[in-house]
C-alpha atoms as one frame of an Amber mdcrd trajectory, in Angstrom:
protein
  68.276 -17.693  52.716  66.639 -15.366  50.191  66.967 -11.728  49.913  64.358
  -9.489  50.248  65.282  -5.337  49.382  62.189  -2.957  49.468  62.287  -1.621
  45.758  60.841   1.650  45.483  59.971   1.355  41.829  56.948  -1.345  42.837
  56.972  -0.267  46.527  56.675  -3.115  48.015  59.748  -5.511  49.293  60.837
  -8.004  46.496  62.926 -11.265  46.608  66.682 -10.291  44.862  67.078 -11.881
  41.909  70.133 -10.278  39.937  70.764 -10.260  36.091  73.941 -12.899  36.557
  74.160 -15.367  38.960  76.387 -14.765  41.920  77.424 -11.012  40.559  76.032
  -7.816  41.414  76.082  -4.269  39.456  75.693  -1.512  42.221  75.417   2.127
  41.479  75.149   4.786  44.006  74.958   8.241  43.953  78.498   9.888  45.465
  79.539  13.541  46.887  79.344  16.753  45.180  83.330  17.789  46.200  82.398
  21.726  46.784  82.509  21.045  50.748  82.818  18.471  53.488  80.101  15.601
  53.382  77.510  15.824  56.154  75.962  13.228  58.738  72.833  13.047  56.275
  75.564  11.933  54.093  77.596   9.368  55.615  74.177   7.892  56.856  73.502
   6.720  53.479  76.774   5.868  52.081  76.688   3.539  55.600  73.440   1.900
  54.179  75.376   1.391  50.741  78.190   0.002  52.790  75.955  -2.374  54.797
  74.039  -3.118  51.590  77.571  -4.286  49.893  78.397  -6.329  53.067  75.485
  -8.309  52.802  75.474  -9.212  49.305  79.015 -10.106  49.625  78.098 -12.277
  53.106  75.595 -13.755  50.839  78.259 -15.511  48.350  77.753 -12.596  45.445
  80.650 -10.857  43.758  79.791  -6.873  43.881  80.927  -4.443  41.438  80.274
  -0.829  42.935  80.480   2.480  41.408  80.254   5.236  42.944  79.912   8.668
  41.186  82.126  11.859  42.010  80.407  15.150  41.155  83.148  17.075  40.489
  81.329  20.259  38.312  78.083  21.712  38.770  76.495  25.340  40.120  77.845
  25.124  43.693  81.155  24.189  42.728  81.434  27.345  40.233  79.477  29.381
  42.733  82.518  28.611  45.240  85.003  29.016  42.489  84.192  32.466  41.600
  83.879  33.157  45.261  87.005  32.381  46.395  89.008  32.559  42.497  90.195
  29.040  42.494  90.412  26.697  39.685  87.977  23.139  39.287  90.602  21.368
  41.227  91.807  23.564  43.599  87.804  23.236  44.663  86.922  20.035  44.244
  90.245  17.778  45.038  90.774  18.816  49.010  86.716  18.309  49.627  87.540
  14.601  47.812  89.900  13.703  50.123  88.428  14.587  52.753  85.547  12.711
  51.874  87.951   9.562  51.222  89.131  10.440  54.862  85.554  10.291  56.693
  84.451   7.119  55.044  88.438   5.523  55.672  87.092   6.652  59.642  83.814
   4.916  59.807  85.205   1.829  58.083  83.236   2.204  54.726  84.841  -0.048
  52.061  85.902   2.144  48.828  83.806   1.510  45.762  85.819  -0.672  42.936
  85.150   2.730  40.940  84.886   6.436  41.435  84.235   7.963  38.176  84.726
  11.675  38.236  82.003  13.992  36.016  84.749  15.781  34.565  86.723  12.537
  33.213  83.746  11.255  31.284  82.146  14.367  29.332  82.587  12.473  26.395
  79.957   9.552  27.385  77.856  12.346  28.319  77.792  13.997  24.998  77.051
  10.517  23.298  74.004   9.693  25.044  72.696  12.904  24.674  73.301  12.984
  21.153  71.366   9.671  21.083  68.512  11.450  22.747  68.313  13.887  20.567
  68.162  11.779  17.615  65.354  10.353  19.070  63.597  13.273  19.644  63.991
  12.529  23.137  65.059  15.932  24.121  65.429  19.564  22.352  67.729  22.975
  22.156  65.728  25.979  24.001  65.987  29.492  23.674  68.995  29.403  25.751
  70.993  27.440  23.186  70.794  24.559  26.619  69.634  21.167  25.484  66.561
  19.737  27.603  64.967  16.253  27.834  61.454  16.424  26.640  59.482  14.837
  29.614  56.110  14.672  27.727  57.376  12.509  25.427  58.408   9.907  27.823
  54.879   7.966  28.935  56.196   6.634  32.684  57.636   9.780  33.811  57.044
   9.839  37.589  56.754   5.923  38.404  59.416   5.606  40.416  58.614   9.189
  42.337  54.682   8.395  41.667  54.275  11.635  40.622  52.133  12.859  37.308
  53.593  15.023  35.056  50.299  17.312  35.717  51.203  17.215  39.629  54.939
  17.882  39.238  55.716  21.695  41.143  58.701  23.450  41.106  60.902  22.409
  44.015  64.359  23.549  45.163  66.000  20.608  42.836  64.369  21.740  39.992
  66.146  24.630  37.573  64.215  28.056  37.406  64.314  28.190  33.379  60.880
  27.523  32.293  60.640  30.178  29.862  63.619  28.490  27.880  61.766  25.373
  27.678  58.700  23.395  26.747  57.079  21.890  29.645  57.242  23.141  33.322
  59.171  19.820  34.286  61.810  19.236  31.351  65.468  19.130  32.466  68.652
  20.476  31.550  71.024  17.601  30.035  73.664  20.255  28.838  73.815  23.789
  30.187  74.956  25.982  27.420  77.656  27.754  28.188  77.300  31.869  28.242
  80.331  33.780  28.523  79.389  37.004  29.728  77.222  35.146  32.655  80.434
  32.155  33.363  83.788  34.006  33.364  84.784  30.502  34.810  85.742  28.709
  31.321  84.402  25.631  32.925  83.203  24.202  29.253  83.181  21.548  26.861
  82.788  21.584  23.305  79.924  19.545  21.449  77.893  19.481  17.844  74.875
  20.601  19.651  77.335  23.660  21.166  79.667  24.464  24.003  78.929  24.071
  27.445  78.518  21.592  30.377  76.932  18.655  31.679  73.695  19.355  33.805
  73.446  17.499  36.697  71.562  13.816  36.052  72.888  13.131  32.927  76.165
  12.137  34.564  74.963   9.028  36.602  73.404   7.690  33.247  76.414   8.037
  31.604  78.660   7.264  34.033  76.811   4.235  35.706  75.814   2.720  32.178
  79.818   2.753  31.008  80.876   0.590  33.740  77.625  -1.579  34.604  75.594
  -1.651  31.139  72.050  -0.683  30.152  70.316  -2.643  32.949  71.951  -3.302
  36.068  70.954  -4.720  39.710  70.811  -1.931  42.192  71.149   1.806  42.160
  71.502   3.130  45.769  71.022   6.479  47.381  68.913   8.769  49.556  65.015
   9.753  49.841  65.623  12.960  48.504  67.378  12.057  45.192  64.232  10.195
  44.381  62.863  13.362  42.495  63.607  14.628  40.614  67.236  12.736  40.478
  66.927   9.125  40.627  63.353  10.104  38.205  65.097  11.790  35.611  67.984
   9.066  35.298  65.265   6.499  34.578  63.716   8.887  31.673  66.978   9.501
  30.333  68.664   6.202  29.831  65.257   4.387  29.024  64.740   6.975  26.044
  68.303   6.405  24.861  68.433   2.294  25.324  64.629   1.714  25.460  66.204
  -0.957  27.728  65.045  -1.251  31.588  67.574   1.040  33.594  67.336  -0.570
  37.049  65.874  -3.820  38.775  66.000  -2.438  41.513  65.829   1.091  43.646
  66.839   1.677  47.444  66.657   5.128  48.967  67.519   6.167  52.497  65.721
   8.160  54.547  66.588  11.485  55.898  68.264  12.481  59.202  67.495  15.331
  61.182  69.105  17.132  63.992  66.795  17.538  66.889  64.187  16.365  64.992
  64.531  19.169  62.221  65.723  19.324  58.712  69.441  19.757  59.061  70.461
  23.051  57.442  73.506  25.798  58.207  70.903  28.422  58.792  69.520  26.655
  61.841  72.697  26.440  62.732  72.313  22.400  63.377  74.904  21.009  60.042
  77.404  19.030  60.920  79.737  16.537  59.589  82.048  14.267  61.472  84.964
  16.264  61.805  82.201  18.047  64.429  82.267  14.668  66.113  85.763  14.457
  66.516  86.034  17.819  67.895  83.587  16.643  70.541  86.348  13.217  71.522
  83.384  10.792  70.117  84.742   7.531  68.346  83.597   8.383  64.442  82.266
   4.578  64.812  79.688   5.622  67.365  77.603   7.355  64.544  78.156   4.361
  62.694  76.555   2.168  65.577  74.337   5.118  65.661  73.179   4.823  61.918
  73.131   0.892  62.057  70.952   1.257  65.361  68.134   2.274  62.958  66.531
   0.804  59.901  67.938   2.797  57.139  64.118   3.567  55.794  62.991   5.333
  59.042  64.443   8.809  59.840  67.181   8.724  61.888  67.155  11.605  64.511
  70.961  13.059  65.709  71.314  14.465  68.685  74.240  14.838  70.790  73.358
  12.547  73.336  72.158   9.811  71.223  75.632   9.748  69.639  77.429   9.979
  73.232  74.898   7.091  74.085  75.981   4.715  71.300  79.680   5.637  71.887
  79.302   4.042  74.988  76.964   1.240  73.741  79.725   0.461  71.172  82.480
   0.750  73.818  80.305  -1.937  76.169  80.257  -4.111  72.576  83.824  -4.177
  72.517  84.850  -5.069  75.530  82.368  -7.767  75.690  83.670  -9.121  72.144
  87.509  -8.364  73.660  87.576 -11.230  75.887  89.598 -14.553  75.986  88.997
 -17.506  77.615  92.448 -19.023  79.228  91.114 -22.729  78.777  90.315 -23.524
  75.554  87.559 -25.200  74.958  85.558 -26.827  72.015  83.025 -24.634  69.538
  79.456 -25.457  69.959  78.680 -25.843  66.051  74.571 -25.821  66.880  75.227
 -22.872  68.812  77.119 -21.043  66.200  74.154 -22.059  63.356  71.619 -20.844
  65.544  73.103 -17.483  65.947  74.693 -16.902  62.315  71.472 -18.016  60.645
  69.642 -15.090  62.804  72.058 -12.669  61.345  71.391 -13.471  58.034  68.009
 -13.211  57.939  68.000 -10.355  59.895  70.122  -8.658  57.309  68.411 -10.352
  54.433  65.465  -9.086  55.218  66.008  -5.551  53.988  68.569  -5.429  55.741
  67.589  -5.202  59.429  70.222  -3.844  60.828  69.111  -2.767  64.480  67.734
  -6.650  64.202  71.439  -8.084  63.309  73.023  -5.568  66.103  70.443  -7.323
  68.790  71.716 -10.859  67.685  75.273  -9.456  68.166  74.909  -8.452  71.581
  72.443 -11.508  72.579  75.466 -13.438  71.361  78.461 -11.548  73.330  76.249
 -11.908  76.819  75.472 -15.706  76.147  77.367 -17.379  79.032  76.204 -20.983
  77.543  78.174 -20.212  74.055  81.520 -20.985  74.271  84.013 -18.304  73.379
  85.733 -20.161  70.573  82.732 -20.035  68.947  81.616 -16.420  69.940  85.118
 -15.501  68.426  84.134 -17.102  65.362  80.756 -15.524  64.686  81.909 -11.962
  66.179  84.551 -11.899  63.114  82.290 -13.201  60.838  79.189 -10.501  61.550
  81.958  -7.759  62.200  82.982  -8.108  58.581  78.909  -6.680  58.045  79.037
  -4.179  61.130  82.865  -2.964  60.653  82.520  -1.285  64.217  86.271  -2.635
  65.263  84.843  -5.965  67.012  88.351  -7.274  66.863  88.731 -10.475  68.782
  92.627 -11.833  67.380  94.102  -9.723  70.165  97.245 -10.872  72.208  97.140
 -11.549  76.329 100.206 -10.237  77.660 102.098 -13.942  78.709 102.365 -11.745
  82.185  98.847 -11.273  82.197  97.863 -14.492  81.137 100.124 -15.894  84.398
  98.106 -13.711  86.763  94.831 -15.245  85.569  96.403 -19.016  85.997  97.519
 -18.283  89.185  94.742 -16.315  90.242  92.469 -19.742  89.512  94.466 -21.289
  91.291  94.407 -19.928  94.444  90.628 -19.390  94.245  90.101 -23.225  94.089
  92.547 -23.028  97.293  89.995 -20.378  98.842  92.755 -17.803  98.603  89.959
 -15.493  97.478  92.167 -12.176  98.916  95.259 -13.089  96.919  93.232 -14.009
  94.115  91.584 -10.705  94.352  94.439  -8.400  94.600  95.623 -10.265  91.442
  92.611  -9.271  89.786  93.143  -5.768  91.183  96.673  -6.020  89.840  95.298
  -6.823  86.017  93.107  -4.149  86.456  95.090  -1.675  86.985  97.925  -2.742
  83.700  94.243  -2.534  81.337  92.923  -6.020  81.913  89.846  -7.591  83.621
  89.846 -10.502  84.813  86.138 -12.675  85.148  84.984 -16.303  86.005  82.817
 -18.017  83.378  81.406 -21.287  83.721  84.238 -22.327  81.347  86.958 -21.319
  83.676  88.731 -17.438  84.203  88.472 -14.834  81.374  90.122 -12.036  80.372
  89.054  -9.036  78.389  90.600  -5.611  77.487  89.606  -2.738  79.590  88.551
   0.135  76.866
C-alpha cells in the first residue's frame, strides 16, 4: 500500500517516494529549553511520532533528528532575569521535556543535536554563503542572508518577496540591513548590550548563531544535502521552515527537502493559546487535574493533524474516558482458546494501513481500532494480534499480554459451568465475586471472558 503525505512545498498530497529504498531521513524541528513545552507542542511532536510509526509499520528504517534549541533571545532574556548560566537555563526545561514526551509514549529521536554543540557547522555554512554572495555583514557588524538574491524565496510559504510584512518571527533590524525581509544568520555580538558572554568566535567576527541557521546545519550534518522529510508545525512555515530552504539551497545549490509536513495549530477554547489570556498550558496542568497524559494523546490522534485541534477541558476529560473504554475493551481474555480468523485479521489490518497511509488518518485508524475491539464475530486471538500490532502506531497502553489471576481464571470455569447447569444465581454471585477483586466477567459467543476492570 502506497504512501501518500500532503507536501506543502507543491500543496497537494504526493505518493512517498524516498531518496533510498527502505530508509528514511526525518528532520523535525525540537524545543527551545527556556521553559516547559506546551500542548501546541506536544500536538506536533505526536504527529512526528505517528508519522515515524507509520513509516516504520510500513517496512522503512527511520533515522530522526530532532533539534534542541539550546541559545537564542528568550533563553538570554531568562538568563539575565534570573542570573543563571546557559545550562542552568536550558538543561532542567530539557528534561523536562524528555519527561512529557517519556509520558505520552513518544519514541526519542536517534539524535538530539544541541545548537550549542555544533557552532562550528554553523560557521562553515555560513562562510560558504558568504562566499557566494549569498548573504552580507550590516551596519551592525551581524551577518544577514541576502533574500533578493535567492529567485524562489517564498515557495514553500507562497509568499512574494514584495508581499512579505513584518511579523512577530521576524527581527526588528531593518535599518542594519538591505531588504525588509533578509535574516540574521549570525547575531554579532555587542558587549555593552549582552553582559551574558554567550559568544562564539568567527573570521566574519564574534557572536552567535541566529535562529534558522541551526536546523540547516544541524539537519544537513547528520542527514545530507537532500533528505526525505522535515517535520514541524504551521507556524514555522514562515518565516522558519522558508528561510532553511533559502539557506541550504544557496550553500549546496542542492534540493533541501522532498518533502514538507506542518501541523496545524491548537487553540484553547477556540482561541490562540497565549499566557496573557490566561489559557497556556502544558501537561504537567493535566496531571494536576488526575487526567491520564495519554488522554491528550487520544485527544490529538482523535483529529487529523492538518485541522486545528481545539482543547478544552472537557474534550480531554471526554477522551480520558474514551481511552479508558478502549482499554478495557482491548484488556480482555477469552478462557477457551480458540483459532485466529486470518481473513478477519487482513480485513482489519489492511484498513489501518491505508487509513494511516493516507496522510496519515489518524481519527480513521482509531475508528478501525474500536470497530475491531466491539466485533463479537472476530475471535480474540486474533483481536490480540492486531491490537498489538496497531498499538505499536497509537502507543495509548493497549496492552493485551496481561496475566488472569489462576484464582480468577477458576471462578470463570466454574462460573460456566454452573450456567450450563442453570445455576444462573451461583454463577452470578461468582461474577459479583470477580467484580469486586478488579475483574469482569462476560459471555461471548466463544465461551466466558474476562477483562480488567480500569
Amino acid at each position: 500500500m502506497a504512501i501518500k503525505f500532503y507536501n506543502y512545498l507543491t500543496r497537494q498530497k504526493e505518493p512517498f517516494n524516498p531518496i533510498k529504498k527502505g530508509r528514511v531521513g526525518l528532520y523535525t524541528c525540537g524545543p527551545t529549553v527556556y521553559d516547559r513545552v506546551h500542548l501546541g507542542n506536544l500536538r506536533t511532536f505526536i504527529f512526528e511520532d505517528v508519522l515515524k510509526k507509520t513509516l516504520q509499520l510500513n517496512g522503512y528504517r527511520v533515522k530522526h533528528v530532532m533539534n534542541i534549541t539550546d541559545i537564542d533571545d528568550k533563553i538570554i532574556k531568562k538568563m539575565k532575569q534570573e542570573k543563571k548560566t546557559l545550562k542552568q537555563i536550558t538543561l532542567p526545561y530539557l528534561k523536562l521535556f524528555l519527561q512529557d514526551i517519556k509520558k505520552l509514549n513518544i519514541e526519542r529521536a536517534a539524535y538530539f543535536p544541541k545548537a550549542t554543540e555544533n557552532i562550528k557547522e554553523m560557521i562553515k555554512l555560513i562562510k560558504v554563503l558568504l562566499k557566494k554572495g549569498m548573504a552580507y555583514k550590516g551596519k551592525d557588524n551581524s551577518i544577514y542572508f541576502d533574500i533578493s538574491k535567492f529567485q524562489t524565496y517564498g515557495a514553500l510559504s507562497e509568499l512574494t518577496k514584495q508581499n512579505i510584512r513584518h511579523g512577530a518571527r521576524i527581527e526588528n533590524d531593518e535599518y542594519s540591513k538591505k531588504n525588509a525581509g533578509d535574516f540574521v544568520l549570525w547575531k554579532a555580538f555587542n558587549s555593552i548590550q549582552d553582559k551574558s558572554l554567550t559568544a562564539w568566535n568567527a573570521a566574519f567576527g564574534k557572536g552567535r548563531p541566529g535562529w534558522h541557521i541551526e536546523c540547516s546545519a544541524m539537519s544537513m550534518k547528520y542527514l545530507g544535502k537532500t533528505f526525505d522529510i522535515h517535520a514541524g508545525a504551521v507556524d514555522l512555515l514562515f518565516p522558519h521552515h522558508e528561510n532553511e530552504i533559502a539557506q541550504s539551497e544557496a550553500a549546496t545549490g542542492q534540493k533541501f527537502v522532498n518533502y514538507w509536513l506542518e501541523a496545524e495549530h491548537l487553540l484553547v477554547e477556540n482561541q490562540k493559546m497565549s499566557k496573557s489570556l490566561g489559557n497556556f498550558y502544558t501537561l504537567r496542568d493535566i496531571e494536576k487535574r488526575n487526567i491520564n497524559p495519554l488522554a491528550f494523546r487520544y485527544l490529538a490522534l482523535n483529529s487529523h493533524y492538518r485541522s486545528k485541534l481545539n482543547f478544552t477541558w472537557n474534550a480531554v476529560q471526554k477522551a480520558e474516558e474514551s481511552l479508558k473504554n478502549l482499554r478495557s475493551l482491548s484488556f480482555r481474555k477469552i478462557i477457551k482458546r480458540e483459532p485466529r480468523n486470518a481473513k478477519k485479521e487482513k480485513e482489519y489490518e489492511t484498513k489501518f494501513i491505508e487509513a494511516l497511509n493516507n496522510d496519515l488518518n489518524t481519527p480513521r485508524s482509531l475508528t478501525t481500532t474500536w470497530e475491531l475491539a466491539r466485533d463479537a464475530e472476530t475471535p480474540q486471538t486474533s483481536k490480540d494480534k492486531l491490537i498489538e500490532k496497531f498499538d505499536k502506531v497509537l502507543k495509548l497502553g493497549l496492552k493485551t499480554d496481561f496475566r488472569i489471576p489462576a484464582e480468577i481464571t477458576k471462578m470463570a470455569k466454574n462460573r460456566e459451568k454452573l450456567r450450563r447447569e442453570n445455576n444462573y444465581e451461583k454463577a452470578d454471585q461468582l461474577r459479583q465475586k470477580a467484580d469486586n477483586l478488579g475483574w469482569i466477567m462476560e459471555d461471548t459467543p466463544s465461551g466466558p471472558a474476562i477483562r480488567k476492570k480500569l
